[in-house]
C-alpha positions as CSV (number, residue, x, y, z in Angstrom):
1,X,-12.6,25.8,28.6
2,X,-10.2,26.0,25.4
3,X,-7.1,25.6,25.9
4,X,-4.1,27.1,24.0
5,X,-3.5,24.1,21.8
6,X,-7.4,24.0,20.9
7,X,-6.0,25.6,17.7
8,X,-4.6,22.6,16.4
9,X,-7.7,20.3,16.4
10,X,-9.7,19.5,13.9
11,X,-13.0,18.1,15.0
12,X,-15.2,18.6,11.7
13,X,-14.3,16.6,8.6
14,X,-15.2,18.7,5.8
15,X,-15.5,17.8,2.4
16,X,-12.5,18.8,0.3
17,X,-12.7,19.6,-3.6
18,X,-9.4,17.9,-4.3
19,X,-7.9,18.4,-7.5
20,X,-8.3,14.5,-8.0
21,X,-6.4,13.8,-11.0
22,X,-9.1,11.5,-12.3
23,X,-11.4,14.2,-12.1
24,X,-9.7,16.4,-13.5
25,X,-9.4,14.0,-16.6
26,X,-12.3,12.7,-16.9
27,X,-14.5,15.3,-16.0
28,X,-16.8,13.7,-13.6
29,X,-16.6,13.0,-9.9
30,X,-15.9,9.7,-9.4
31,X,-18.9,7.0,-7.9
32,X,-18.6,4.4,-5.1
33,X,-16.3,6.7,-3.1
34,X,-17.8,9.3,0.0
35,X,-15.4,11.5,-1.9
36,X,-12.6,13.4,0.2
37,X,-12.5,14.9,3.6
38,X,-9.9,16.8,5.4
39,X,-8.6,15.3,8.5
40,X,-5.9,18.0,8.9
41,X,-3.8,20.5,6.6
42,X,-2.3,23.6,6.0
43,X,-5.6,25.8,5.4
44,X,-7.2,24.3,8.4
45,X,-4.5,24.5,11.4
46,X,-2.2,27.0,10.5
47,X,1.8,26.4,10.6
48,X,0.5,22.1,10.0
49,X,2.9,21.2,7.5
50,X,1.2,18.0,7.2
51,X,-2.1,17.7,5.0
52,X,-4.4,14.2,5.1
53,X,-7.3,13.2,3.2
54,X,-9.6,10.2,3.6
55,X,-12.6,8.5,1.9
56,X,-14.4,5.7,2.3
57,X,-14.2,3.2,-0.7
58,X,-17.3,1.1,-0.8
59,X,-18.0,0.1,-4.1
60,X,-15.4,-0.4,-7.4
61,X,-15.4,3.8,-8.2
62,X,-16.5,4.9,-11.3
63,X,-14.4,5.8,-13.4
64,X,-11.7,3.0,-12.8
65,X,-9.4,3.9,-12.7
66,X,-10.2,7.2,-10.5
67,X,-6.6,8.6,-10.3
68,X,-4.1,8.6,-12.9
69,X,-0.5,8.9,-13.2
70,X,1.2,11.9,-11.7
71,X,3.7,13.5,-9.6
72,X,4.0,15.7,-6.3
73,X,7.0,17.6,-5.3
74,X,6.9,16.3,-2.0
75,X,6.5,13.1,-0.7
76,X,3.3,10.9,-0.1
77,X,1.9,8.1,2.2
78,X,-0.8,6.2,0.3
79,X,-2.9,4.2,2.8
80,X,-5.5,1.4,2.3
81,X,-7.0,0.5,5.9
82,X,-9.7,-2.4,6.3
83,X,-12.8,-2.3,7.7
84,X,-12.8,-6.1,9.7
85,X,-12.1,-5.5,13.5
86,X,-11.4,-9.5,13.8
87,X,-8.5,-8.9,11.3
88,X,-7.1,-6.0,10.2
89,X,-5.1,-7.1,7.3
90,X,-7.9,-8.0,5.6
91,X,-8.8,-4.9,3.2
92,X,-12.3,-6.7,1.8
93,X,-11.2,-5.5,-1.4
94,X,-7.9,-5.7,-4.4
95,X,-6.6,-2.8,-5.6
96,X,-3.8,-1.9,-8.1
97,X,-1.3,1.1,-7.8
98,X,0.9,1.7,-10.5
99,X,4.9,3.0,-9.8
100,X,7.3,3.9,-12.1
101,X,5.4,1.5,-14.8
102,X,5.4,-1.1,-12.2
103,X,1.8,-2.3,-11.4
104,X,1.1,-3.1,-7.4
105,X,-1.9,-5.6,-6.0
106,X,-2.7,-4.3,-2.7
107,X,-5.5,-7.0,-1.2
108,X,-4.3,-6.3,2.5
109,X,-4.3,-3.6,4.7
110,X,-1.5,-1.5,3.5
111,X,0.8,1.8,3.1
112,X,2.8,3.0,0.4
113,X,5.9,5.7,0.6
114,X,5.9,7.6,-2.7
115,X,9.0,9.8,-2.5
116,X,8.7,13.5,-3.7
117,X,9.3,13.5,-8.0
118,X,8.3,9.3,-8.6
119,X,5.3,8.6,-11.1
120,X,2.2,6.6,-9.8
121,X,-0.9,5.8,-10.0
122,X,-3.3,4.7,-12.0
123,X,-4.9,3.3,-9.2
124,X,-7.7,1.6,-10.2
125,X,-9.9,-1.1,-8.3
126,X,-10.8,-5.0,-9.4
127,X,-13.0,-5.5,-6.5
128,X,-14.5,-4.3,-3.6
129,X,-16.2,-7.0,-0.8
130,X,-16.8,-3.6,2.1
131,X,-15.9,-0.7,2.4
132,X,-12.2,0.2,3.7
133,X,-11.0,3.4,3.9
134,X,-8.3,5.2,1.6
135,X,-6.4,7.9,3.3
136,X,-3.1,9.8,1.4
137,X,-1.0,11.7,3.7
138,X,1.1,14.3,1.9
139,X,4.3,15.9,3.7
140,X,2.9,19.7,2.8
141,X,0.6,22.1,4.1
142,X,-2.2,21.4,1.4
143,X,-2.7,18.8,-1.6
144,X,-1.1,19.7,-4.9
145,X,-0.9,17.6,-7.9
C-alpha cells in the first residue's frame, strides 16, 4: 500500500538530456560516460527544490574536456565518489576542475561547493583506472546552465 509520501520517491533513474555545456559546444554527446540520470528534481517530485544528476565515468570522456566554463544562478555541489569499497578515497581516476581561472586536481573521493554566479569548469579528465561516479547537486528545482 502507498502511502502519502510515496509521491516523493524516485525509484526509476531515467536518462536526462542535460543541457551539458560540452555538448552544447561541441556538438556531440560526450563518450566514456553512461551519460546523465535523474536521481531527483523539480519535474519529477513536485515542490523538490533540489535537482541531482549522476553518471558513471568509466573511461577518459570524449571530448575532454566534456564541460566547459560556465555559471548557474544558484549554487552547486560537484561530487566525484570512488568505486573501491576497501577505500573510499580512492577515486581510481585524476580529474581537473577549473574555478575562477584556478585549475583543481581531484585524484580522491571528493565534493566541491560552487556558490551561485562563480565560473568553472572546464572539467576535463587525465586518467581514469575504474569507473567512479560523478554526481552534481544543484540547489533548484531543475538543471540550468
Amino acid at each position: 500500500m502507498a502511502g502519502k509520501f510515496e509521491k516523493y520517491i524516485v525509484r526509476n533513474m531515467v536518462r536526462e538530456e542535460l543541457p551539458n555545456e560540452g555538448v552544447l559546444a561541441y556538438g556531440e554527446v560526450e563518450g566514456g560516460t553512461s551519460g546523465a540520470h535523474a536521481l531527483i528534481s523539480g519535474w519529477q517530485v513536485p515542490g523538490c527544490q533540489v535537482h541531482i544528476a549522476y553518471s558513471w565515468i568509466y573511461e577518459v570522456p570524449t571530448p575532454n574536456p566534456y564541460v566547459l566554463e560556465h555559471t548557474h544562478e544558484y549554487d552547486e555541489v560537484l561530487l566525484w565518489m570512488g568505486s573501491n569499497p576497501k577505500d573510499i578515497n580512492d577515486l581510481g581516476a585524476v580529474a581537473e576542475l577549473t574555478i575562477e581561472g584556478e585549475v583543481y586536481e581531484i585524484s580522491t573521493s571528493a565534493s566541491v561547493y560552487i556558490p551561485a554566479g562563480v565560473r568553472h569548469c572546464p572539467l576535463g579528465y587525465k586518467s581514469v583506472d575504474r569507473p567512479f561516479q560523478f554526481i552534481a547537486l544543484s540547489l533548484h528545482p531543475e538543471y540550468k546552465s
